[in-house]
N, C-alpha and C positions, 0 to 999 in steps of 0.2 A: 379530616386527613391529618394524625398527627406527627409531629414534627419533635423524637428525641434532639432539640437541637441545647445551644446556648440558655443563656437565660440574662439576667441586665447589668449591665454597670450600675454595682450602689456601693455606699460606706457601710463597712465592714460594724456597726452599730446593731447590739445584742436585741433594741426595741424593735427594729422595723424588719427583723430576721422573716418573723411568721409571714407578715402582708407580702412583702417579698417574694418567700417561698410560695405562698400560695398564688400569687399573678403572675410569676414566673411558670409555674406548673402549667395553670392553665393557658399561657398565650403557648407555650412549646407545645405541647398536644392540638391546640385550637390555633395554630400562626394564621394559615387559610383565609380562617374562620373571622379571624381578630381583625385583619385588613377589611374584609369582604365588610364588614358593620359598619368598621368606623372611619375609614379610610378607604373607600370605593377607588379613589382617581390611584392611588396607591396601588391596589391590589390588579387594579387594571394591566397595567403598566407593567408588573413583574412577572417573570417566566418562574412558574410554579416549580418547573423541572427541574430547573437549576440551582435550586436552592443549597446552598451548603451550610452549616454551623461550623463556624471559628470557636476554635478551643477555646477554651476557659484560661483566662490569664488573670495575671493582679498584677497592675499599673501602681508605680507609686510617684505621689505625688511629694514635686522637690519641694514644691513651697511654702505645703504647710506640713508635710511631714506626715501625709495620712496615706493608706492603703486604698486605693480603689481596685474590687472584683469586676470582672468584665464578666457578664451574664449572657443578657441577650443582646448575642449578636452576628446577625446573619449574612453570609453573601449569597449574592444574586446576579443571575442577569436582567435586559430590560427585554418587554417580549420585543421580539424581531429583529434585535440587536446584540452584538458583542458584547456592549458595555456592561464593563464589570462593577457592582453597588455595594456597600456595605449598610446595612439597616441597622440600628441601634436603637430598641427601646427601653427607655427607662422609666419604670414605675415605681412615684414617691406616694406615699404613703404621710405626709405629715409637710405642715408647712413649711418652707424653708424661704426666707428674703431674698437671699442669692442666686436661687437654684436656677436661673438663665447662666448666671455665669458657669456654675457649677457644670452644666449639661456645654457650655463652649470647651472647657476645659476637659472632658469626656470628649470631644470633637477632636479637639486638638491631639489628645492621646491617640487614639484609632487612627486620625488621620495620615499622622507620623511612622505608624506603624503600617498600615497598610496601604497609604499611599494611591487608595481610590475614592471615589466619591461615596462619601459618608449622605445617610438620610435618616438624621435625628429625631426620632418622637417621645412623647412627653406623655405619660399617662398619670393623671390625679386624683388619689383615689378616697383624700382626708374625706372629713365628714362635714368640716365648718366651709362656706364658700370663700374663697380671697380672690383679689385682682390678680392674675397672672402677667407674667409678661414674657413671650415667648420669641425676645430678640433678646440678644449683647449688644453693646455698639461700643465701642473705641472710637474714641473725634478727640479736637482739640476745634479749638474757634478757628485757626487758620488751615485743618485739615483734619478730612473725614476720613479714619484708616480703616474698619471694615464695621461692616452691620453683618452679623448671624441670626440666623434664624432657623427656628423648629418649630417642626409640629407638636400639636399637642392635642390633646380628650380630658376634661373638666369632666370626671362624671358625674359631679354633685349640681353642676347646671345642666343636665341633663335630662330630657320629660320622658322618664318612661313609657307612656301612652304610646309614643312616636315607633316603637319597636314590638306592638301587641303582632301585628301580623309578618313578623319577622320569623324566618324560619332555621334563625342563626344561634349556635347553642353558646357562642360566647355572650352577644345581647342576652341573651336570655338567663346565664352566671350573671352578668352586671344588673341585671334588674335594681339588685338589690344594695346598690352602690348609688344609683342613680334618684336624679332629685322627687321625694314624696314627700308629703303629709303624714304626720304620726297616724292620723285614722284612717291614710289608704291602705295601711299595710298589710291585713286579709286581702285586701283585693288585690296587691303587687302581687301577694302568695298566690292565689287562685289563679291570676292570669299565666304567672309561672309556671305553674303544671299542666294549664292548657296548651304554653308551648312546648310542655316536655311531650305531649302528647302527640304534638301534632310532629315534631319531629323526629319520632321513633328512633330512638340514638341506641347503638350494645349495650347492654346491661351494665357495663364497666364507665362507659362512656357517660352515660346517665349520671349514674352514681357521682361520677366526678364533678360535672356540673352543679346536680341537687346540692350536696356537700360544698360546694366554692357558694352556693348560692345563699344556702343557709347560715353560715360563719360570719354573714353580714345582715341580714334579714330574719332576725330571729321572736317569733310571738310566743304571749304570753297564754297559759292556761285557758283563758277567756277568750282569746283570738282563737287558738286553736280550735276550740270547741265552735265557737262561729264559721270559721273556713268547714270544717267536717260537715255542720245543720247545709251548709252552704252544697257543697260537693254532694250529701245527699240528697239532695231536691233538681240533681240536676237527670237527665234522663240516662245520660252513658254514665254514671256514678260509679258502675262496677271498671270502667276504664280504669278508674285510677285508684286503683289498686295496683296496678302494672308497675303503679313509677314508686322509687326510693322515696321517704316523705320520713320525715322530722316526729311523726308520731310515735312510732317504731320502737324507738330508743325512746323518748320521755316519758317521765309520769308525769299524768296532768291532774291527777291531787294526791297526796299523802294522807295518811290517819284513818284511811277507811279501810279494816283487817281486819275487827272483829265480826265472825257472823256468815265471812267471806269462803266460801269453798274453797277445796283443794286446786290448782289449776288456772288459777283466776290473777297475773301478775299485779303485783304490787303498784298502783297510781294509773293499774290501767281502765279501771273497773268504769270512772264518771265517765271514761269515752264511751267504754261499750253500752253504759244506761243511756247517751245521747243517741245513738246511734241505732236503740233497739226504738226507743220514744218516735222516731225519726221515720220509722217503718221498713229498716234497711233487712235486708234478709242475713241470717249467719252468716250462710255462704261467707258474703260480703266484709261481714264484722270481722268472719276470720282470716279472708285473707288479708284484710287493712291492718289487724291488729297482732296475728299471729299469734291468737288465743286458740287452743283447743274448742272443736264444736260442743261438745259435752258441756265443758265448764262456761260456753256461752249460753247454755241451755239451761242450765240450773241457776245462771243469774237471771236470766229473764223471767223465770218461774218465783222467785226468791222476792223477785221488783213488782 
């Protein structure tokens, strides 16, 4: 159910523009979706219907003199109730020591400004694990003046396994943000396109997930070619053909021209000889690969 809404409070910093734009895209098209994974008691609790998006503004901060964008960030109501909410999520992208404070002071703004009950979360999307800490606190020895506190999602401590039978197309983007083993990483892939499968998303919708998925989770020549042996041996093999996949666009070797017929794309050729070896039908090769049948004809005669 997507959601043209907001997008996040962040600093207006040329590095973190892309991660941004891209988590920002997908939680506004996927909000729903985004509570429903990872924030259940959250998504409970809100009245779907009422959702609104507050404009896009830019906060400037007096203290140190910086620009903060207000992205994502939504009103709401609570189900069964009048009460009005403002949700605010912000997705960092790289470590910062402060960034409890920084996310109160994001509070503090919104708060002033609209004057309702703010619900702060925290999405962390680095690659290296850190200690978080997802309170402020203001005291002095002789008195306590407030403790804040947010939500947040580590998804680098995150077990992807936990989410195999999930049938959530945001879990299923983050797969590839979430904590693996350099050598699970065919198999994060492979289990990815069985969730793309099982949840039959529009061709537009697809695509945007595959794409968010891949921009993080990217194998090499050699993986590739193992996921494909993989995906061939499987019985529904022609399925996945259906979903968007990372082959498409790459060449998975260079140098191999001479000898090659007309028709036959450039660094596509070692997929299709994996793939013929493999015992897959053209049919198949063609719609994976987007080669013409002829010129997959004349490689296989040629091999």
């Amino acid at each position: 159910m997507p959601y043209n809404t907001a997008t996040v409070i962040r600093e207006e910093k040329k590095k973190y523009i892309k991660h941004d734009q891209l988590f920002k895209e997908l939680i506004n098209n996927f909000f729903v979706d985004f509570l429903e994974a990872f924030f259940p008691d959250v998504h409970e609790g809100i009245d779907f219907m009422s959702i609104k998006p507050l404009s896009e503004e830019l906060f400037t901060d007096l203290i140190i003199g910086e620009n903060r964008r207000v992205d994502i960030v939504i009103e709401a109501k609570l189900k069964g109730k009048d009460t009005l909410i403002i949700i605010h999520i912000e997705p960092q992208s790289s470590y910062q020591k402060d960034f409890h404070q920084r996310m109160y002071n994001y509070f503090s703004l919104l708060y002033n400004k609209y004057r309702k009950p703010i619900l702060p979360i925290a999405v962390f999307s680095y690659e290296d694990k850190h200690t978080e800490h997802n309170q402020f606190i203001i005291e002095f020895p002789f008195f306590h003046v407030l403790t804040f506190n947010f939500l947040m999602l580590e998804l680098k401590k995150m077990n992807w396994r936990d989410y195999l039978q999930s049938d959530n197309p945001v879990a299923a983007a983050l797969l590839g943000k979430m904590g693996y083993r350099e050598e699970e990483k065919v198999q994060v892939k492979m289990e990815f396109l069985r969730m793309m499968l099982k949840m039959e998303l529009n061709p537009a919708r697809a695509r945007f997930i595959n794409d968010f998925f891949e921009q993080y989770l990217k194998l090499d020549e050699k993986e590739e070619q193992e996921l494909m042996r993989e995906i061939s041996q499987l019985e529904n093999a022609e399925e996945f053909t259906r979903l968007p996949n990372s082959w498409e666009e790459r060449g998975i070797r260079k140098g191999i021209e001479k000898g090659i017929e007309k028709g036959i794309e450039k660094g596509k050729i070692e997929v299709v000889l994996e793939m013929l070896k493999e015992g897959l039908s053209i049919d198949i090769i063609a719609k994976v690969t987007h080669l013409d049948k002829e010129a997959i004809e004349k490689l296989r005669k040629m091999n």
